[in-house]
C-alpha positions in Angstrom: 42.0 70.1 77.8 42.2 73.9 78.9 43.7 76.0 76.2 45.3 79.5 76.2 42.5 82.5 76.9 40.3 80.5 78.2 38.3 81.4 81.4 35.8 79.1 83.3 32.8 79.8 83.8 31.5 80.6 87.2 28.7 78.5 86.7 28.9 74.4 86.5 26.1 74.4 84.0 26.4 73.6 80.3 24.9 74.3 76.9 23.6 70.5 77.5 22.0 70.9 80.9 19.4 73.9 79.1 19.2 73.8 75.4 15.5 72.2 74.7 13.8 72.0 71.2 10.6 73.7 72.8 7.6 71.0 73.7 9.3 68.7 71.2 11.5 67.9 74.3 8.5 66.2 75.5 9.2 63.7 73.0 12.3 63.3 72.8 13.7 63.6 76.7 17.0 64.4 77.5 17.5 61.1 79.3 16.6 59.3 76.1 18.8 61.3 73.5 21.5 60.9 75.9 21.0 57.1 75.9 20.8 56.5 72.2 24.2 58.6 71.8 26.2 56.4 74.1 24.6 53.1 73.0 26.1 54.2 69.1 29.6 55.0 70.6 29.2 59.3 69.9 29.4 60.4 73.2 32.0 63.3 73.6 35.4 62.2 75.5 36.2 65.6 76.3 34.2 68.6 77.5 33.2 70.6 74.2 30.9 73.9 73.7 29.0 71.8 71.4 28.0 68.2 73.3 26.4 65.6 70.9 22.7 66.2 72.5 23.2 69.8 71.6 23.6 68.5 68.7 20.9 66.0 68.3 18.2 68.7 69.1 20.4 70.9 66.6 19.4 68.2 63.8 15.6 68.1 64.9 16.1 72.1 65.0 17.3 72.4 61.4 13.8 70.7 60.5 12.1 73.6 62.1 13.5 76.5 60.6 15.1 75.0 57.1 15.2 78.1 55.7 17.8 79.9 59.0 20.8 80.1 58.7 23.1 77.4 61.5 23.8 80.6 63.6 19.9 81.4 63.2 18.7 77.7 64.5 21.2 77.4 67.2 19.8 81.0 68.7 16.4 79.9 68.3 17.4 76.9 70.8 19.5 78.7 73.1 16.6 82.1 73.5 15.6 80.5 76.5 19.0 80.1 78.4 18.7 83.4 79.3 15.2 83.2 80.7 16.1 80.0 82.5 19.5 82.1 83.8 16.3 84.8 85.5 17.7 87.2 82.6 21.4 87.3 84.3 24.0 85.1 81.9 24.1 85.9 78.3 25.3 83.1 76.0 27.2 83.7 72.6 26.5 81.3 70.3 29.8 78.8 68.5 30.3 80.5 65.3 29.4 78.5 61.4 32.4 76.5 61.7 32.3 74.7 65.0 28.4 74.1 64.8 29.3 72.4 61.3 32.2 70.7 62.8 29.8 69.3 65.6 27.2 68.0 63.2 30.1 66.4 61.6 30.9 64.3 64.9 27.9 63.6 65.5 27.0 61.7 62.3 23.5 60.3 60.9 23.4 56.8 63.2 22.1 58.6 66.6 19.8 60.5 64.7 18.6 57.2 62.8 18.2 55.7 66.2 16.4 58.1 68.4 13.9 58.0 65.5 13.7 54.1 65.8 13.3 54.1 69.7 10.9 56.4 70.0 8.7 55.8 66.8 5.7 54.1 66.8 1.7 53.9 65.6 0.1 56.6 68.4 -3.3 56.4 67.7 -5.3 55.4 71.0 -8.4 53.0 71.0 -10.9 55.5 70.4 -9.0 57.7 67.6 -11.1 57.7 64.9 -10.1 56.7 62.0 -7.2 54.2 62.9 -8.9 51.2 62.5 -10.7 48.7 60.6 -12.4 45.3 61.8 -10.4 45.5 64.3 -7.1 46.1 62.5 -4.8 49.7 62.8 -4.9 50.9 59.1 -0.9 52.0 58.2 0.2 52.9 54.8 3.7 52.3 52.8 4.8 55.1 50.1 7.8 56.4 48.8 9.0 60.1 48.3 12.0 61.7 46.8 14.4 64.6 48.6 16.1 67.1 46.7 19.7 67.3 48.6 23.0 69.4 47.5 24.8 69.6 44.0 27.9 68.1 45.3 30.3 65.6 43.7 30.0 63.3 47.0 26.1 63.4 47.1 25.7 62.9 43.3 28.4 60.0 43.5 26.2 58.7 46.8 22.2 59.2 45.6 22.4 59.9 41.9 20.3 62.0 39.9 17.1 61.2 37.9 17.4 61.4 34.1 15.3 64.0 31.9 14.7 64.2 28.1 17.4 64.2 26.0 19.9 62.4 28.1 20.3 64.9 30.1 20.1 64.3 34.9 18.2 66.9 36.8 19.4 69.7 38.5 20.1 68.1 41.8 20.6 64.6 43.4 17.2 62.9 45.3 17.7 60.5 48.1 14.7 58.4 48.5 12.8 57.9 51.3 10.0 54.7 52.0 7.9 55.1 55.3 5.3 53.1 56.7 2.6 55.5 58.3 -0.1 55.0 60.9 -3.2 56.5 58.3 -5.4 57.6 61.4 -2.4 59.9 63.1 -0.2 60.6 60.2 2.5 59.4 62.5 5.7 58.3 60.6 6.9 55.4 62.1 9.6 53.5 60.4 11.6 54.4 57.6 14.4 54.0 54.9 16.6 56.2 53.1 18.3 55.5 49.8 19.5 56.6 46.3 17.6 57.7 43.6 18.3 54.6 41.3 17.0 51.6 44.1 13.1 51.1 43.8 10.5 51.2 46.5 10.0 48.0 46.6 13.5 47.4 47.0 13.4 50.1 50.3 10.6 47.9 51.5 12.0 45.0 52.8 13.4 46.4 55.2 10.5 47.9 56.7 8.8 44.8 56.8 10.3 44.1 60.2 8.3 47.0 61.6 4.8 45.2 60.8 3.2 42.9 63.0 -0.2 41.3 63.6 -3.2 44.0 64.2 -1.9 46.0 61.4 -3.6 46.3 58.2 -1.4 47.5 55.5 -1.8 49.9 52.4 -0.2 49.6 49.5 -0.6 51.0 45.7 -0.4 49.0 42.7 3.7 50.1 42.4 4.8 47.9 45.4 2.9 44.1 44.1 4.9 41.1 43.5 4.8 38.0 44.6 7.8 38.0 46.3 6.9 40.7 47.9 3.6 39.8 48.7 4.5 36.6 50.4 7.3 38.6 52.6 4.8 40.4 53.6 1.9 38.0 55.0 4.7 36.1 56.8 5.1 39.0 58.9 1.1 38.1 60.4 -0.1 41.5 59.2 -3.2 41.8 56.9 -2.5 42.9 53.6 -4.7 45.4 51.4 -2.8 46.3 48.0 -4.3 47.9 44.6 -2.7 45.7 41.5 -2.9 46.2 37.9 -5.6 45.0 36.0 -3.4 45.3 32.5 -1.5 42.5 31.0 1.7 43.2 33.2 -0.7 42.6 35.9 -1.0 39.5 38.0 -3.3 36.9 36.9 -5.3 35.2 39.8 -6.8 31.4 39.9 -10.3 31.8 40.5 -11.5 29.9 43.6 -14.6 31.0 44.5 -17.6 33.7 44.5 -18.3 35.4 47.8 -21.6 36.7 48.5 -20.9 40.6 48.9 -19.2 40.5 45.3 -15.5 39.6 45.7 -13.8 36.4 45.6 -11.1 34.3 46.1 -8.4 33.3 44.0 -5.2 31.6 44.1 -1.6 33.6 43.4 1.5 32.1 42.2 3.7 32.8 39.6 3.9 30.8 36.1 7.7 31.6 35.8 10.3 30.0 36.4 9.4 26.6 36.7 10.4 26.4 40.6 7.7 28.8 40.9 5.2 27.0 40.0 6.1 24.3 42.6 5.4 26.7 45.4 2.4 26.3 47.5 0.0 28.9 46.0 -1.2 32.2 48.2 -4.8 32.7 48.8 -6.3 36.2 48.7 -9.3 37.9 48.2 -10.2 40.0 44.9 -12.1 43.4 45.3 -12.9 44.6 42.1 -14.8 47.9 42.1 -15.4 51.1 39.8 -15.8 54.9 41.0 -18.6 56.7 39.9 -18.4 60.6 40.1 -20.1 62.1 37.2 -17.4 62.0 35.2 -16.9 58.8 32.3 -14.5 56.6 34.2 -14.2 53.2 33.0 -11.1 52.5 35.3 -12.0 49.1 36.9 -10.2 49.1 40.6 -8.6 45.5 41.8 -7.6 45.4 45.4 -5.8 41.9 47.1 -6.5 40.9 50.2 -5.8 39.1 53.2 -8.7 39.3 54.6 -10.9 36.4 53.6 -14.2 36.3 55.6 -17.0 39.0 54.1 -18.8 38.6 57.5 -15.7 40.0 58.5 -15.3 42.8 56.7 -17.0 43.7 53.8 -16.0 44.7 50.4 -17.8 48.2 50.4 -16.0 48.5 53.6 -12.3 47.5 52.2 -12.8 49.6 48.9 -13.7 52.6 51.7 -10.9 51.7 53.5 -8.4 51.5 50.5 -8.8 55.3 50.1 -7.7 56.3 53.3 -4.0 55.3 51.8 -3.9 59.0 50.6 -3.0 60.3 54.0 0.3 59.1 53.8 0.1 61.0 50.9 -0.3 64.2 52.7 1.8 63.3 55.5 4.7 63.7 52.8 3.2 66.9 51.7 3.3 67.7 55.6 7.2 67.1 55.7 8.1 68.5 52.6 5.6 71.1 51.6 4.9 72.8 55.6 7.8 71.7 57.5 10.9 72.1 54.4 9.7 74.3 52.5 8.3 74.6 49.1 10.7 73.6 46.5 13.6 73.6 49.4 17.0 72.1 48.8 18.8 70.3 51.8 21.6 72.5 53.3 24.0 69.2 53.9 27.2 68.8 51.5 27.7 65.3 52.5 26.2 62.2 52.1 26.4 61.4 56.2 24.9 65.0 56.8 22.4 64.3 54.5 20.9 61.3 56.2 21.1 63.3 59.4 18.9 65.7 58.4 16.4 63.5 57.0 16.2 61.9 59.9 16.0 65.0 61.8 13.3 65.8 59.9 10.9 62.8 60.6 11.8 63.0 64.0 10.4 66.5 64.3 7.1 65.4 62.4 7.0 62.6 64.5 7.2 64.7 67.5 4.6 67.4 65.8 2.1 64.9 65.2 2.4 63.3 68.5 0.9 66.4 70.6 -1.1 67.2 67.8 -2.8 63.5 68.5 -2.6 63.8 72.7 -4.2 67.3 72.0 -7.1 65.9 69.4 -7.6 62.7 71.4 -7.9 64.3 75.1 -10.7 66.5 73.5 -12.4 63.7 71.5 -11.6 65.1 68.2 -10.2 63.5 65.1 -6.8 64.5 64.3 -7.0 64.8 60.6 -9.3 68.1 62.3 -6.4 69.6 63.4 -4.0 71.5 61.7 -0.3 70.9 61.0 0.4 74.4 59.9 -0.7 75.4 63.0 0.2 73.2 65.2 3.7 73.8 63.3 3.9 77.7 63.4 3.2 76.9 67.2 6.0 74.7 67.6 8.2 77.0 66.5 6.9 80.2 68.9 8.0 77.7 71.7 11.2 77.7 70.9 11.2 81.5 69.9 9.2 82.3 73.3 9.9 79.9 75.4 9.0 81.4 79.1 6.0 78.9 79.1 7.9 76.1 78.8 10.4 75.1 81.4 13.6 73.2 79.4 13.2 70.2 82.0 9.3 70.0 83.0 8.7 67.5 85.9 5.9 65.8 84.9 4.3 65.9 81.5 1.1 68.3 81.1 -1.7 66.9 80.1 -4.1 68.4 77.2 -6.7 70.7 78.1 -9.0 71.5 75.2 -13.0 72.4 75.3 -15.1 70.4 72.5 -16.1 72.2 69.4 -19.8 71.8 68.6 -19.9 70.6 65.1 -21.5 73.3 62.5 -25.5 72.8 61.5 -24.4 74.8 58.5 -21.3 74.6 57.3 -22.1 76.6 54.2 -23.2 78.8 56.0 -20.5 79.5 58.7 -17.6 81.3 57.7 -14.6 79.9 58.8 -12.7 80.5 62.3 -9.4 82.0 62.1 -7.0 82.1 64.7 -5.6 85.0 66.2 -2.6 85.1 66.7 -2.1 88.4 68.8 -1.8 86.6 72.0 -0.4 83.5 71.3 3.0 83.5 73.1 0.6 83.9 76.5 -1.5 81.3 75.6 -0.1 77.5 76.0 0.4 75.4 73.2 -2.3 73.0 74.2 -5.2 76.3 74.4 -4.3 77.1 70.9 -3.9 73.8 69.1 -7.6 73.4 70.7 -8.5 76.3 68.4 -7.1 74.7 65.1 -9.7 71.5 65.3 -12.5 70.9 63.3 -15.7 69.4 64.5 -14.6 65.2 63.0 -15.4 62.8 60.6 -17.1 59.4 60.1 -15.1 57.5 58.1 -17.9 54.8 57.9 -19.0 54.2 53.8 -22.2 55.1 52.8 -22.7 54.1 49.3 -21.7 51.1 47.4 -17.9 50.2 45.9 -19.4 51.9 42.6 -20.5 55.0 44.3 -17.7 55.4 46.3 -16.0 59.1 45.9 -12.5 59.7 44.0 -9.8 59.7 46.3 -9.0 63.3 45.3 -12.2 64.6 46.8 -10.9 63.1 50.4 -7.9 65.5 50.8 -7.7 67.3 53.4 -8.1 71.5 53.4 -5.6 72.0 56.4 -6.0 75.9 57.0 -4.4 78.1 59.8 
């Protein structure tokens, strides 16, 4: 309702009706965020300064620039209202208060479920490196988020313990994601405290496989509970075990020709275990030879059963390729947080909404990172996320490019990059970045790729190269 002092506006446009998180809008449409707030019951009943969609693009905002202050990432998504005004409204921005009441309305559910409608495995057909026989590689990891020293998020995620009895400096939500390998695409997961395990965090998850998917795993998520929840969802499975006595002990079955073989799994313990029909896999056993004395002998299981299929050369190649999810967390936290960044929120509600606003804006980041590799037939491991990031944000700091509502979504344009004869021998391309607020964000993502990859083995399980030696060198 009107209250004392206050004067309308001679214009019948709000905050909601321009605000735009730069091309991330692409991905997250207006329409859409606007949906997914009324089907959770936040929509505002009263005309505020600070709608919940505001808000919601607030949220993916603070992902952005994690190191601005609120009133600094609320002017960073209002700079263009101005510009879409032709330069004659000016807009103060709600002061700390009222943008932290706001978030406070808002909540962590509409954030949690833009991410779920929109997430999903992006790479195309021809994207290399997203599939195997067939099969879209994804990967399942867990991380751990530093948030707040406050009573109510120590009582909510806990604190690891360090020598001497003594918890760390500040309480770590953790966070399980299953992750297309090819893209780096986040697309499902789960937040919890500190003291619940990843496997725990999995099960949920499991929901979000189904068949066409072949699934990564190391050897911290194997049981044989989990195992079996796991092939009842019709993906294909491809986990690393332990090969020490804690390990699982397979039933040998039978030799295949290309040096696996089958075995039978099923536990000895308790004795209505051992009545259970038993779970047939195949057994990859491999060793890496680098130059180095290694005498680590590898053991992957299997879902995948037929060596005409796939081989095992081919699954021990494949089985490295988990790493990326690796550095997609290294994306989120090291590039897109911040090095050794805290999270801002003071409550437990807050926290989850920032989590989630922060793997919606990788989600959205890696999305037109992918349209922009695959629309110019490059791998998108070639292109950079710093880049692409530090372009992200100069949309929302310039953003006369970019209209807040385009009509119809732009499609790539980006010219081929030879590939180098002489890598050695070329120095390396670096962007400049003199003009790049009158260059589109599709022109300079195209000068961020690198010519691709085959991700086809060449050498034997035993001569296949350390997973460290496959990381990426992003540079930008």
């Amino acid at each position: 309702m009107p209250r004392a002092g206050w004067v309308k506006p001679e214009t019948d446009r709000r905050l909601s009706d321009l605000v735009s998180v730069g091309v991330l809008t692409r991905v997250f449409p207006p329409e859409l965020v606007d949906e997914v707030i009324a089907d959770v019951g936040r929509t505002e009943q009263r005309h505020r300064s600070l709608p919940a969609r505001v808000m919601a693009y607030f949220s993916i905002g603070m992902a952005l620039y994690s190191e601005g202050s609120y009133e600094d990432v609320l002017a960073q998504l209002t700079d263009g209202l101005s510009w879409a005004s032709g330069w004659q409204e000016a807009y103060s921005p709600p002061s700390k208060s009222a943008i932290f009441q706001a978030r406070a309305r808002l909540g962590s559910e509409p954030l949690a479920a833009l991410f779920e409608r929109v997430a999903r495995p992006i790479g195309a057909e021809q994207t290399p490196g997203v599939w195997l026989a067939g099969r879209r590689l994804v990967a399942i990891d867990g991380t751990c988020l530093d948030v707040a020293d406050t009573t109510a998020n120590t009582a909510h995620f806990g604190r690891p313990g360090v020598n001497k009895g003594e918890q760390a400096a500040f309480p770590q939500a953790r966070v399980v994601a299953l992750a297309e390998c090819g893209t780096h695409a986040v697309f499902a997961a789960e937040i919890g405290k500190y003291s619940q395990s990843e496997a725990t965090l999995t099960e949920p998850l499991l929901g979000r496989l189904e068949p066409g998917m072949l699934l990564l795993a190391d050897r911290g998520f194997f049981s044989y509970a989990l195992w079996r929840k796991a092939i009842r969802t019709g993906a294909d499975l491809l986990w690393r075990v332990r090969t020490d006595k804690a390990g699982p002990k397979p039933t040998h079955v039978e030799d295949l020709p290309d040096g696996s073989w089958l075995a039978h799994l099923r536990r000895t313990t308790p004795a209505a275990a051992r009545r259970e029909e038993p779970m047939l896999v195949r057994v990859v056993d491999y060793t890496i030879e680098d130059g180095r004395e290694n005498p680590t002998t590898y053991r992957l299981f299997t879902t995948l059963l037929d060596p005409a299929e796939v081989a095992a050369v081919d699954l021990a190649a494949a089985y490295t390729q988990r790493w990326e999810i690796e550095l997609t967390f290294d994306e989120l936290k090291t590039h897109q947080r911040g090095p050794r960044t805290v999270l801002r929120s003071k409550s437990p509600d807050l926290v989850l909404q920032e989590i989630w606003g922060h793997l919606c804006c990788h989600y959205a980041i890696r999305s037109l990172m992918t349209e922009a590799a695959t629309h110019s037939g490059h791998d998108p491991d070639r292109v950079s996320f710093v880049a692409a990031l530090r372009i992200t944000r100069q949309t929302l700091a310039h953003p006369g490019a970019f209209p807040p509502r385009p009509t119809r979504p732009r499609q790539p344009r980006m010219a081929a990059l030879p590939p180098p004869t002489n890598r050695s021998a070329q120095s390396r391309p670096t962007p400049a970045l003199g003009t790049a607020r009158h260059q589109t964000q599709d022109a300079q993502m195209a000068r961020q790729t690198r010519s691709p990859r085959s991700l086809a083995p060449t050498a034997a399980p035993s001569r296949l190269p350390h997973p460290s030696m496959l990381t990426e060198r992003y540079w930008g």
